[in-house]
TORTIMAR-131743 format. One record per atom (N, C-alpha, C, CB): residue number from 0; residue in three letters; atom name; z negated, x, y negated. Coordinates in steps of 0.02 Angstrom, whole numbers, plus 32768, in hexadecimal, padded with zeros to 4 digits. Glycine has a CB too. Layout:
N
<pt NUM ALA CA <Z X Y>>;
...
end
This chain:
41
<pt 0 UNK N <EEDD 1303 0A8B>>;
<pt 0 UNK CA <EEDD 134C 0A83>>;
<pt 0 UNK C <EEB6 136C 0ABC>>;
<pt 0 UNK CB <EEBE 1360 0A3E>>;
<pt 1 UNK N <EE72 1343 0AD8>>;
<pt 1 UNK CA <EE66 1369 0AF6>>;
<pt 1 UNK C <EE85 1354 0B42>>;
<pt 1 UNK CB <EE26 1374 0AE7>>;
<pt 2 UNK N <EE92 1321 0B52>>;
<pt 2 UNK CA <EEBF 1339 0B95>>;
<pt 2 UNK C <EEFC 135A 0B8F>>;
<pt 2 UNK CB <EED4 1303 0BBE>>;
<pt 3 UNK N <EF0D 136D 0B59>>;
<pt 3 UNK CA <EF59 13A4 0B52>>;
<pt 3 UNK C <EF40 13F0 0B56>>;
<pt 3 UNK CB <EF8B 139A 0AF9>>;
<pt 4 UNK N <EF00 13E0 0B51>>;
<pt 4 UNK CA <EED9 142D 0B56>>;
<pt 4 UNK C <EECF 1438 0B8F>>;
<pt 4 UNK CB <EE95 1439 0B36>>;
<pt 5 UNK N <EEAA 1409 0BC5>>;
<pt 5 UNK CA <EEAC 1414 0C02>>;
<pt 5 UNK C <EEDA 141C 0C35>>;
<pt 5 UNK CB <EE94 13F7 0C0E>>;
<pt 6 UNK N <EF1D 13E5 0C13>>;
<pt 6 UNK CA <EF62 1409 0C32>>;
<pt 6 UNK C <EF7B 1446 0C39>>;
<pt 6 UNK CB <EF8F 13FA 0C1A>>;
<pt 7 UNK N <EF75 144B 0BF6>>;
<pt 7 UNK CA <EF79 149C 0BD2>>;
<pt 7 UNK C <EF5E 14E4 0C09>>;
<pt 7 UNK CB <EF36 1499 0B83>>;
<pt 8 UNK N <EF1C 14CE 0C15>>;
<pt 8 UNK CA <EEF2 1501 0C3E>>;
<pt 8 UNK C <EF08 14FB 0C81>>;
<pt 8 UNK CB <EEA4 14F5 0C3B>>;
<pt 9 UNK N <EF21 14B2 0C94>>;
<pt 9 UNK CA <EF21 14A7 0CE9>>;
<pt 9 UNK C <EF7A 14E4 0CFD>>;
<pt 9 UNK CB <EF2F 1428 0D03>>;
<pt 10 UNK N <EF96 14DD 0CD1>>;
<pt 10 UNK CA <EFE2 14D9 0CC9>>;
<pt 10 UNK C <EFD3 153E 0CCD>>;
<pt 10 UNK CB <F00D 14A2 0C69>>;
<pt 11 UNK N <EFAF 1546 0C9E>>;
<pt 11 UNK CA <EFA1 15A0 0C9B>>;
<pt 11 UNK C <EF71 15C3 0CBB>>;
<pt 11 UNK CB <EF8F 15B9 0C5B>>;
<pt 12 UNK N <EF4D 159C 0CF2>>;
<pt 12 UNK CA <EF31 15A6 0D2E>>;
<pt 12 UNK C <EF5C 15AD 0D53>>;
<pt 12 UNK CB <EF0B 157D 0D43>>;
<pt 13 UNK N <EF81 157D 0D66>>;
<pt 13 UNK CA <EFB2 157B 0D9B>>;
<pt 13 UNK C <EFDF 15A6 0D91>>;
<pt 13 UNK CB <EFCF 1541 0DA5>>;
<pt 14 UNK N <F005 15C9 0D56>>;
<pt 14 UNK CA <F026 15FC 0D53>>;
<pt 14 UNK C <F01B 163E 0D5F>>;
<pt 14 UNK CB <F035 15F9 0D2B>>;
<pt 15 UNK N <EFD0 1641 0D52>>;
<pt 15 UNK CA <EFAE 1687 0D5B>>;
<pt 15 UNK C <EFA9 168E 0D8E>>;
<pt 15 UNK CB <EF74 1696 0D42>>;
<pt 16 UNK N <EFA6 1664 0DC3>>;
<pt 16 UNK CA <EFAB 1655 0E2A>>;
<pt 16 UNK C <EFD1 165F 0E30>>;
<pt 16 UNK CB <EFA5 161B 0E5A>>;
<pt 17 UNK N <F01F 1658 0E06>>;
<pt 17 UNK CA <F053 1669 0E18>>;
<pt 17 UNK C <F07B 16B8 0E2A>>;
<pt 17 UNK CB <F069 164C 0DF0>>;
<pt 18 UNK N <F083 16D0 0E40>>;
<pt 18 UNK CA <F08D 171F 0E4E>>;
<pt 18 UNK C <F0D8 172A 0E24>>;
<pt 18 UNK CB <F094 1736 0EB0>>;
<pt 19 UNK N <F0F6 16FC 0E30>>;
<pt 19 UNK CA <F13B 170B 0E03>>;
<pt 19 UNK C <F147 1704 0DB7>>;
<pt 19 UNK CB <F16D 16E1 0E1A>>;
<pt 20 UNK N <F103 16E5 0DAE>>;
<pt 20 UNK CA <F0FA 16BB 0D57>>;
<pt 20 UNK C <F0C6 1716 0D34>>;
<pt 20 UNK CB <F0A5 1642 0D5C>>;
<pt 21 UNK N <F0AF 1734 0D5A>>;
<pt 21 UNK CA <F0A2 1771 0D53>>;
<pt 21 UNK C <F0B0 1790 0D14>>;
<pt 21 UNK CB <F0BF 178E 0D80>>;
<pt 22 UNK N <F0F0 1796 0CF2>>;
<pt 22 UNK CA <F10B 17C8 0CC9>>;
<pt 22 UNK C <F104 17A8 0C8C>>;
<pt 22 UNK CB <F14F 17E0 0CD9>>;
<pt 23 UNK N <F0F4 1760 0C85>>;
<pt 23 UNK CA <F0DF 1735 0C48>>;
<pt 23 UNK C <F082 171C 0C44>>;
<pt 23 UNK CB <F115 16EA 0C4F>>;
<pt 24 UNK N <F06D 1733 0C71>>;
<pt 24 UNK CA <F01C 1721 0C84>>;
<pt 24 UNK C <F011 1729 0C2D>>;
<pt 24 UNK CB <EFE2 1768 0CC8>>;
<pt 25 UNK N <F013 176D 0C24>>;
<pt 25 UNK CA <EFF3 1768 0BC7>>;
<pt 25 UNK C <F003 1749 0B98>>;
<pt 25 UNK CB <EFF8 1799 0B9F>>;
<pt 26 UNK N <F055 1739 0B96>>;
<pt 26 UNK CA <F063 171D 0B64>>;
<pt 26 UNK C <F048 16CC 0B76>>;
<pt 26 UNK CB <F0AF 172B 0B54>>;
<pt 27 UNK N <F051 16A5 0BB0>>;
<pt 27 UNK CA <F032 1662 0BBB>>;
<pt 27 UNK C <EFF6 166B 0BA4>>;
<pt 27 UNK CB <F030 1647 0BFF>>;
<pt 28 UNK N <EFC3 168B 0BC5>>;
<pt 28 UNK CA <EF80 1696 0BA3>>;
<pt 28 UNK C <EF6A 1693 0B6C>>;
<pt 28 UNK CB <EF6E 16C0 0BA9>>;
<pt 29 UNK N <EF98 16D0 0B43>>;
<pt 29 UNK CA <EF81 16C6 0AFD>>;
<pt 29 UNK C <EF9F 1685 0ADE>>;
<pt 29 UNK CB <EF97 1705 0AD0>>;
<pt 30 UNK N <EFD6 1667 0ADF>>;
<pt 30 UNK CA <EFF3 1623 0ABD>>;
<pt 30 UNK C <EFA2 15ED 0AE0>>;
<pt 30 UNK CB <F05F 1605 0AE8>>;
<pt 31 UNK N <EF98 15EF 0B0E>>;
<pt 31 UNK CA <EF61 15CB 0B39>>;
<pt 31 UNK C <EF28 15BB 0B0D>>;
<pt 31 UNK CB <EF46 15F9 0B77>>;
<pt 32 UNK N <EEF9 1607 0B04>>;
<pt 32 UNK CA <EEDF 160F 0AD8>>;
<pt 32 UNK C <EEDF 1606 0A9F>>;
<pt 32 UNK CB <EED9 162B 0ADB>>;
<pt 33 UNK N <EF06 1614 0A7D>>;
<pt 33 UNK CA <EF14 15FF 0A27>>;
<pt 33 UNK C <EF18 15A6 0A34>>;
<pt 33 UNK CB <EF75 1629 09FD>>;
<pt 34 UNK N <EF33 1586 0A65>>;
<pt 34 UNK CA <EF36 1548 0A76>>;
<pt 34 UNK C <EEF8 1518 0A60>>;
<pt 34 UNK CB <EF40 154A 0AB8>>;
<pt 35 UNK N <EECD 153C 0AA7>>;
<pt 35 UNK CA <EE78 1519 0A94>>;
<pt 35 UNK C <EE67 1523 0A54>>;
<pt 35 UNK CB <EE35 153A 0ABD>>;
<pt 36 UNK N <EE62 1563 0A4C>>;
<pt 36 UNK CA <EE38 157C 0A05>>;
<pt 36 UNK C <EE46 1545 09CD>>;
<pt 36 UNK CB <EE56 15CF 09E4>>;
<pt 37 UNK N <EE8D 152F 09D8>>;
<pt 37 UNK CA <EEA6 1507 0980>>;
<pt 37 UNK C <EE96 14BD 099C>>;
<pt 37 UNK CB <EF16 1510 095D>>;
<pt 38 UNK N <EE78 14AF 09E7>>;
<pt 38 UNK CA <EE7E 1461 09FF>>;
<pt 38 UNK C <EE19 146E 09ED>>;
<pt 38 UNK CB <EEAB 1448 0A71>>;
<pt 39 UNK N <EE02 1495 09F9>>;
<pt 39 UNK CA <EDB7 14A2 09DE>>;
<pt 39 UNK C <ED98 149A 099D>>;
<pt 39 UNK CB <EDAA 14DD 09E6>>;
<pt 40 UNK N <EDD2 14B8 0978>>;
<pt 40 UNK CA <EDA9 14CB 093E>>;
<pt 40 UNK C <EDEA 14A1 090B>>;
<pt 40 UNK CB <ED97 1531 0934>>;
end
């Protein structure tokens, strides 16, 4: 779980660098987020 988390983050880093991945930045983010939170807790 937790290297699927760090994939997770490396994968939605690299999209947010992306200039064309742009128009989904929030929705990756938030799925991202809710991601860790449920691999945390």
């Amino acid at each position: 779980v937790r290297a699927d988390s760090a994939l997770s983050t490396n994968a939605g880093a690299a999209l947010r660098m992306d200039p064309s991945a742009r128009h989904g930045d929030n929705l990756i983010k938030d799925i991202l987020q809710l991601k860790q939170y449920n691999n945390h807790n």
